[in-house]
VOGU-3710 file (C-alpha; in Angstrom, 3 decimals, decimal comma):
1> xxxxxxxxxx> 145,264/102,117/152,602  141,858/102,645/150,207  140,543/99,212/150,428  136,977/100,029/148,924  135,930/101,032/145,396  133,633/104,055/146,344  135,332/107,019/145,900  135,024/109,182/148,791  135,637/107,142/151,314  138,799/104,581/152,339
11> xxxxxxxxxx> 137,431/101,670/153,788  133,433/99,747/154,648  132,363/98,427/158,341  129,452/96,311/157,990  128,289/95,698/161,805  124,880/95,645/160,172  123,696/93,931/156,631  120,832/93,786/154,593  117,847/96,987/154,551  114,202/97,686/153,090
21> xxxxxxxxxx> 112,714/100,021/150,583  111,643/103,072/151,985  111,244/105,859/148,527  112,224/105,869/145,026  115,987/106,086/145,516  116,081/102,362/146,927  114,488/100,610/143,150  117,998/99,418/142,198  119,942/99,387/145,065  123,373/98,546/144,633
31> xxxxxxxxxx> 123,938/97,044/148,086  120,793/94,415/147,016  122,158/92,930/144,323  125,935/92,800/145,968  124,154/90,826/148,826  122,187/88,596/146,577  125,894/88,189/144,837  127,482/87,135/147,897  124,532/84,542/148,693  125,175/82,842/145,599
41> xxxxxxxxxx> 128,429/82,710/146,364  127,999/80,768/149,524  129,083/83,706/152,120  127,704/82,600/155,453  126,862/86,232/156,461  124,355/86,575/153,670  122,747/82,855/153,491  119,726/85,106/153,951  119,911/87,450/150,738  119,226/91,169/151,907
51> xxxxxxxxxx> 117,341/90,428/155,285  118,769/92,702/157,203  120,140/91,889/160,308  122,908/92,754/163,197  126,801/91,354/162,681  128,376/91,311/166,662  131,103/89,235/165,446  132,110/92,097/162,689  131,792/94,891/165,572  135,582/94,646/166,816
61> xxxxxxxxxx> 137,246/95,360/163,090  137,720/98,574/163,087  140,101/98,289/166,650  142,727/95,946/164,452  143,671/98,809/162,284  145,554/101,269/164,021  146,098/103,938/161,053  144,013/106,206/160,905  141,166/106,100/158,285  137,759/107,162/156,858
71> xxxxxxxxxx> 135,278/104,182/157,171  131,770/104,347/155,638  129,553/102,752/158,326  127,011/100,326/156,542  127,654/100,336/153,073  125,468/97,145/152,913  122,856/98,708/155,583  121,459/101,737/156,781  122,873/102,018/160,358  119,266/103,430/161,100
81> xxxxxxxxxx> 116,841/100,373/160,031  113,824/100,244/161,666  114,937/96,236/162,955  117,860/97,778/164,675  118,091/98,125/168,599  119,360/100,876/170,188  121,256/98,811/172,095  123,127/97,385/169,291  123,553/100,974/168,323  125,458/102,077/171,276
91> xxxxxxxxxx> 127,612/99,189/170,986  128,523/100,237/167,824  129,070/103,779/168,603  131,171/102,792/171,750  133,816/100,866/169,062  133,426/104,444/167,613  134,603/105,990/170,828  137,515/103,885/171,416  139,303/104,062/167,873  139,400/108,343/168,081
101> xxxxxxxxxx> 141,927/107,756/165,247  139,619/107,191/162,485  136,908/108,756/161,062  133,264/107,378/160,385  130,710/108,481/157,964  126,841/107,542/158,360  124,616/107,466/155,705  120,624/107,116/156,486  117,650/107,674/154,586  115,612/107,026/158,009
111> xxxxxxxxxx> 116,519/110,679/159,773  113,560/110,334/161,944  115,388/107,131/163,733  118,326/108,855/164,045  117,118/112,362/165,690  115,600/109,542/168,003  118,523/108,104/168,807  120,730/111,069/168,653  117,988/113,010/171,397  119,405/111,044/174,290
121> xxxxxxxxxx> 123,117/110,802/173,174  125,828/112,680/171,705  127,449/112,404/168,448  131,214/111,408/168,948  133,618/113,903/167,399  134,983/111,212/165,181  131,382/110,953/163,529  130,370/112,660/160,383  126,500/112,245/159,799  124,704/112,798/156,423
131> xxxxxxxxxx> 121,676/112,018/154,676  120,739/110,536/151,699  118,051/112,763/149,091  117,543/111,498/145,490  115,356/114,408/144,665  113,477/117,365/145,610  110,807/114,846/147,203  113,163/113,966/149,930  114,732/117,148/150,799  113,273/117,433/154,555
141> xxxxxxxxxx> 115,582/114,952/155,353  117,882/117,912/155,371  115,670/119,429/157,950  116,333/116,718/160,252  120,224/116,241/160,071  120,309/120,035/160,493  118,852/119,571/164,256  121,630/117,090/165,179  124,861/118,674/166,853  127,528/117,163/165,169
151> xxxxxxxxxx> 130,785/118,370/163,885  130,684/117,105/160,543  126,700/116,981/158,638  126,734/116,150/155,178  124,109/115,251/152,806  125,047/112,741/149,506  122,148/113,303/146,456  122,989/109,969/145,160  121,450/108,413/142,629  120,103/112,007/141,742
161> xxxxxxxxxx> 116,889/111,240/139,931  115,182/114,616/139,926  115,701/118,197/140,348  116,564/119,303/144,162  115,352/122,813/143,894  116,193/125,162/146,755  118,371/123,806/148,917  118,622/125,440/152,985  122,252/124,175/153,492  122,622/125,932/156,684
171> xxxxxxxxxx> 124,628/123,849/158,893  125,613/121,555/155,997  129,543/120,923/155,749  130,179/118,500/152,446  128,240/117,716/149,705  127,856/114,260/147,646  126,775/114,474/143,569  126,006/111,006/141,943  124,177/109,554/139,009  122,466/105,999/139,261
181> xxxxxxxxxx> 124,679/102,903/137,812  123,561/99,531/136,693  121,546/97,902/133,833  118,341/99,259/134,943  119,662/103,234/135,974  117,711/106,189/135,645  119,715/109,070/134,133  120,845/112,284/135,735  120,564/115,440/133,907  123,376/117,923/134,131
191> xxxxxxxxxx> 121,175/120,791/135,050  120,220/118,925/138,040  123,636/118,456/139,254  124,473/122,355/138,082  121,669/123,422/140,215  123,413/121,425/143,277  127,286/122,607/142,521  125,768/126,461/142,469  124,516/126,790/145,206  127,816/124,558/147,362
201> xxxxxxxxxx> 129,899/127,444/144,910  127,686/130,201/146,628  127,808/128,907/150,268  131,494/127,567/150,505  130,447/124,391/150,854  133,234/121,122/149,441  131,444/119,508/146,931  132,088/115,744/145,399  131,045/114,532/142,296  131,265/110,634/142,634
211> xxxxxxxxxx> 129,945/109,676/138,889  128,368/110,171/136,225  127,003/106,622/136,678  125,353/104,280/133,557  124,100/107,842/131,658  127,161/110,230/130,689  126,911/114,084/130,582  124,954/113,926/127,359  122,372/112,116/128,444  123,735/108,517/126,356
221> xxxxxxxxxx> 124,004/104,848/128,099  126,744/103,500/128,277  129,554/102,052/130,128  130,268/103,814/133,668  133,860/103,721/133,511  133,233/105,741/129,754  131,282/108,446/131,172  133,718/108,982/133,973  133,324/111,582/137,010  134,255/114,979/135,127
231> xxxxxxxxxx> 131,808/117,755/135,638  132,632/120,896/134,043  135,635/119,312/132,605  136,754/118,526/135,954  137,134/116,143/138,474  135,568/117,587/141,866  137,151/115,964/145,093  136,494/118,232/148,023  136,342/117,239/151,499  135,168/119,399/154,430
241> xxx> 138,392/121,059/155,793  139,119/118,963/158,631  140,238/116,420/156,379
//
């Protein structure tokens, strides 16, 4: 059962909260002002705002669910924060490792931490790793995710804020299209996202367009839900093939 509002994936694990700034696709983080939400709101969990820090007691919820299912790992994090321990890490990944049923999908802006990590250990077949690039400044992430044997890599260029360019998706199974949402959102031109959807067309490679976001097709703020997640007149929901 879908029991989270993003749209490609079914359900959140938090065993980690909170995160820091690291490039221009963190300004308006939507996780930030959630957490600063849930503060005012009393939630012991995030008395401290967006510090981030490590959950033990939330590490055991994905063995109570016994379906099988797609969980984003960190939705309120980035598994990969420089505060995290390696330690903490593996205890994650061994709750991984014991619930072969589901499916996890980690999303990190800090590649260099995780090809540390990941030099010493192996990815567990239930893992799908990607990286995050809001624009051609960021695209050596790609670089990084591409030296990481894994079965599933996939990269998610949301909020796209500027051109991507070239793109050496080599390696690269799934790909993520989103525009920026929120009061203060920086629009996403359609030739951006056409230069993206191309080259996935010319490689084979599933491709996901999550929204639109605050700025529709034409370039006009307004409501998200108005500008809905049609690109070329269509709604594009691929997954990579195992799924």
């Amino acid at each position: 059962m879908k029991s989270t509002k993003i749209e490609w994936t079914e359900r959140v694990w938090n065993p980690s909260i909170g995160c820091s700034k690291i490039s221009e696709g963190c300004k308006n983080c939507y996780a930030e002002r959630f957490a600063k939400r849930l503060q005012a709101m009393g939630l012991e969990d995030y008395k401290d705002g967006f510090k981030f820090k490590m959950l033990p007691h939330k590490l055991q919820e994905p063995l109570s669910i016994k379906k099988p299912s797609i969980f984003f790992v960190n939705s309120m994090s980035d598994l990969f924060h420089e505060e995290m321990l390696f330690e903490y890490l593996d205890a994650i990944f061994e709750i991984i490792k014991k619930t072969p049923q589901h499916t996890y999908q980690i999303l990190t802006k800090r590649e260099n931490r995780m090809c540390e990590y990941f030099l010493s250990r192996n990815v567990p077949e239930n893992v799908w790793l990607g990286v995050s690039v809001e624009s051609g400044n960021h695209i050596d992430r790609i670089r990084y995710l591409q030296k990481i044997e894994t079965k599933i890599r996939f990269i998610s260029f949301e909020p796209l804020i500027g051109a991507i360019g070239k793109i050496d998706l080599c390696g690269i199974h799934w790909v993520i299209v989103g525009g920026e949402s929120g009061y203060n959102a920086r629009p996403m031109k359609k030739e951006w996202v056409e230069e993206i959807f191309q080259q996935c067309r010319d490689r084979g490679i599933p491709f996901f367009f999550k929204q639109w976001g605050t700025y529709g097709e034409d370039g006009v703020k307004r409501s998200k839900k108005v500008n809905g997640r049609l690109f070329n007149d269509k709604e594009w929901n691929e997954y990579p093939k195992e799924v």
